[in-house]
C-alpha positions in Angstrom: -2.3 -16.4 3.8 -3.8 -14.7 0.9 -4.4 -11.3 0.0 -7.9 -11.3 0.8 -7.0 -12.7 4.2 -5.0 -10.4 4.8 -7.1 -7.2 3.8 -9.9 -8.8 6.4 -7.1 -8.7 9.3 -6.5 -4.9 8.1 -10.2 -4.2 8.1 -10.5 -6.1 11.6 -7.6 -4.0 13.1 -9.1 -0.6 11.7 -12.9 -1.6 12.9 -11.3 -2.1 16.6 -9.5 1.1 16.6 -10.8 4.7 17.1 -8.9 8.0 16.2 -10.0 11.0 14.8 -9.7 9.4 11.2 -12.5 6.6 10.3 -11.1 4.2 9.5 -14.0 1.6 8.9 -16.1 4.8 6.9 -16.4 3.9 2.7 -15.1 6.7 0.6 -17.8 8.1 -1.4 -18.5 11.3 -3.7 -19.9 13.0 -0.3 -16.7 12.3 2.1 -13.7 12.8 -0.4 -11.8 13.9 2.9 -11.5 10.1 3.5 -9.7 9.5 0.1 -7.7 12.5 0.7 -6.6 11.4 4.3 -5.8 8.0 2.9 -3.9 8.9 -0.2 -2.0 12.0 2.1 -0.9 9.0 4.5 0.1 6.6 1.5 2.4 9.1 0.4 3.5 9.9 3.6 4.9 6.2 4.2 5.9 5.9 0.6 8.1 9.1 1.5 9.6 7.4 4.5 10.6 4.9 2.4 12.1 6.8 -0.6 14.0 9.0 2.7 15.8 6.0 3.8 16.6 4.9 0.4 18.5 8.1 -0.1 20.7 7.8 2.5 21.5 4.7 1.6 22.4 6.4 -1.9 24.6 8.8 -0.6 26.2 6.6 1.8 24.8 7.0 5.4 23.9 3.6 5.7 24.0 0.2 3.7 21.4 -1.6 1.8 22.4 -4.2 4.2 21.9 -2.5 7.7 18.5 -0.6 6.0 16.7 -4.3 4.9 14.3 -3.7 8.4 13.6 -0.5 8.2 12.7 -1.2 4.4 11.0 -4.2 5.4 9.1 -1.9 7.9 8.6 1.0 5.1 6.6 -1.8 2.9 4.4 -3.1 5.2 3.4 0.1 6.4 3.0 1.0 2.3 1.0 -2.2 1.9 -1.2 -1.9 5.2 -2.7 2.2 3.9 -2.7 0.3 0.5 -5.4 -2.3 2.3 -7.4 0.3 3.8 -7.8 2.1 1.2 -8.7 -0.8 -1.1 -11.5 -2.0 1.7 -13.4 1.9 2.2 -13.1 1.5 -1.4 -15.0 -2.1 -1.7 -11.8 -2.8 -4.4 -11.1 -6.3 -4.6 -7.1 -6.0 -4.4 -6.5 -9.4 -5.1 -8.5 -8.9 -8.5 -7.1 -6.2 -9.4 -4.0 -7.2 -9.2 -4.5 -10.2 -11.5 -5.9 -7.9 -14.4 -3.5 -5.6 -14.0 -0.8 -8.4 -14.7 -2.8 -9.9 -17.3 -2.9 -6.4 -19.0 0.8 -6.0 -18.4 1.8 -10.1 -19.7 0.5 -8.8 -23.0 1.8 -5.4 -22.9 5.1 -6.1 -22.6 5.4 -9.4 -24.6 7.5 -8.5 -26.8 10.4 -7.8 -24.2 9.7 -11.5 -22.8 13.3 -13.5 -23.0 13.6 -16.0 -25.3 
């Protein structure tokens, strides 16, 4: 499944769901509230994530015994990545691929030989 695929499952999944957050309303100049909500819960999961990664650091768990919770961590990190991407009308799947074309030429001269 591709990335597009999968942002149209996301967008689906948010359209069949009601909370007190929108989650099918575009971000625009006149509801920055959306973006901050979104952004706010990407960092939120992206905290998760770095919180499990330190006890792995200072030895409550392994990197072993921590893979699904990690596993879990990304997708959630990937899923508020979606939404945000679709109330933004950014192609993900583009962006991606000019980010990495910027990035092939960028760092070049550290390709190996």
């Amino acid at each position: 499944m591709d990335i597009k695929s999968l942002m149209h499952l996301q967008q689906q999944f948010d359209e069949q769901h009601a909370t007190a957050f929108e989650w099918g309303k575009q971000v625009s100049e006149e509801n920055m509230d959306v973006l901050k909500f979104l952004m706010i819960s990407l960092t939120g999961e992206v905290g998760e994530m770095a919180g499990i990664i330190k006890k792995i650091l200072r030895g409550d768990f392994s990197l072993n015994s921590s893979l699904p919770a990690i596993s879990e961590e990304c997708a959630d990190i990937f899923a508020y990545l979606m939404k945000l991407c679709n109330q933004m009308n950014i192609d993900l799947e583009q962006a991606f691929l000019r980010k990495l074309e910027k990035n092939r030429s960028r760092f070049q001269k550290y390709e190996k030989q």
